[in-house]
Each structure stands twice: as C-alpha cells, then as structure tokens.
N, C-alpha and C positions, 0 to 999 in steps of 0.2 A: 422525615425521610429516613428511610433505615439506613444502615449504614452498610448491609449486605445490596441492597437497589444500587449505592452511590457507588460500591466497589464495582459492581455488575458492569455498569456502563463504564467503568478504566478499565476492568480485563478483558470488554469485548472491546476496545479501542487497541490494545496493548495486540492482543490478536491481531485483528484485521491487519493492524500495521503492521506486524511482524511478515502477517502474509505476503502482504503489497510488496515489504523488502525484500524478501523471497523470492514470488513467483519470476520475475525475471533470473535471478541465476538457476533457478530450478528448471527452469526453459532450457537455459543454454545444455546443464550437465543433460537433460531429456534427451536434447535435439542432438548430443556429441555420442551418446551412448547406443542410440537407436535408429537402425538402419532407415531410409525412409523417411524420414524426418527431419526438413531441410531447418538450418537454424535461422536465416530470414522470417522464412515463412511462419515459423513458431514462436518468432518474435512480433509478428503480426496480431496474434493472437494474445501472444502475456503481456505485451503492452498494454492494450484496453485492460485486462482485468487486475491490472497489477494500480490502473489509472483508479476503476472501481472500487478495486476494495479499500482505496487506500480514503475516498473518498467517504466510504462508510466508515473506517475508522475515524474520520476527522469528528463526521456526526455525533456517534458514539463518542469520541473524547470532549467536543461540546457539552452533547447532556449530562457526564458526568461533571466537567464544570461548573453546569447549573445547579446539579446537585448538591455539589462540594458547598457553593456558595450559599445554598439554602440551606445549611447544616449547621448546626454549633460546632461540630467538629471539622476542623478546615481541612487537616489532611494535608499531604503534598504530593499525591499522585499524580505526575506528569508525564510518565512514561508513554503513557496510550497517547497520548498526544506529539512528544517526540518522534514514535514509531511512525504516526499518520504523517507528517510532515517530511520523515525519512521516505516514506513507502510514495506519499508525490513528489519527491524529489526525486527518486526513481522511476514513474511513471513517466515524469514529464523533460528527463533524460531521455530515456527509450524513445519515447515521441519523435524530439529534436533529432535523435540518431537516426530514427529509419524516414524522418522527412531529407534529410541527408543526403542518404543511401538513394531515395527515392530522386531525388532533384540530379545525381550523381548518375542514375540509369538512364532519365532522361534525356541527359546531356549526353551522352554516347553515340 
C-alpha cells in the first residue's frame, strides 16, 4: 500500500471531521447574520449533516487504520480520527439539544 493511498484516507477523515465540527457553529454564525433564517430551524438542518459527515469521517479514519496496519510504516496519524469522534460528539450534542427544545414546545 502506498503511502500517498494511506495518507489519502487520514486527510479525508481529518476533513470530514473538521467539517462535522464545524457545520454546526457555522449554522449558528449563518442563521445570526442573515435575515430570514431562523436559528432552530437551521439547526434542524446542521444537525443531520454535521451527524453525516461526521459519520464519513469515521469510515474514512477506519480505512486509513487498516491501511496504517497493513503497512511496514506504522505512522501515528490519529488526527482524522479525533476530528470524527469530535464532529459526533457534536452531532449527537445538537441531537440531544433540539430533542430537548422539542419535548420543551411540547410541554407548553
């Protein structure tokens, strides 16, 4: 396995997670700057996708573990992997928040 393939898969984990951590404050500053654009409602939205991609990161930081281990060169790129575990630890935040939010309108 080359060793440009095994980077491949930690800097598209390293990405995606960065994203996942992301897209929910990116929401918020969206939804604070732009008329029109309630910030519930936009959290409705970057929740799932902050869930997804963080999800894709994981995958992605997987394969590159299998790669790592298939390699004579061990490497210690862990970062794709941190990022993917931050970015669903943020997904599944937001989740918990707006079932929250939701249980909270309910009860009104």
């Amino acid at each position: 396995m080359s060793s440009s393939r095994r980077a491949s898969g930690e800097r598209a984990a390293a990405f995606f997670g960065a994203l996942a951590v992301l897209a929910i404050p990116v929401d918020v500053v969206v939804a604070k700057y732009l008329n029109g654009v309630e910030l519930v409602r936009s959290l409705y939205v970057a929740v799932p996708i902050a869930a997804v991609l963080a999800l894709t990161a994981l995958a992605a930081a997987r394969r590159a573990r299998f790669a790592r281990a298939r390699s004579v060169y061990a490497g210690n790129g862990r970062w794709g992997a941190r990022l993917a575990w931050a970015g669903l630890y943020c997904a599944v935040t937001g989740g918990i928040a707006l079932a929250i939010y939701g249980g909270l309108r309910a009860a009104e």
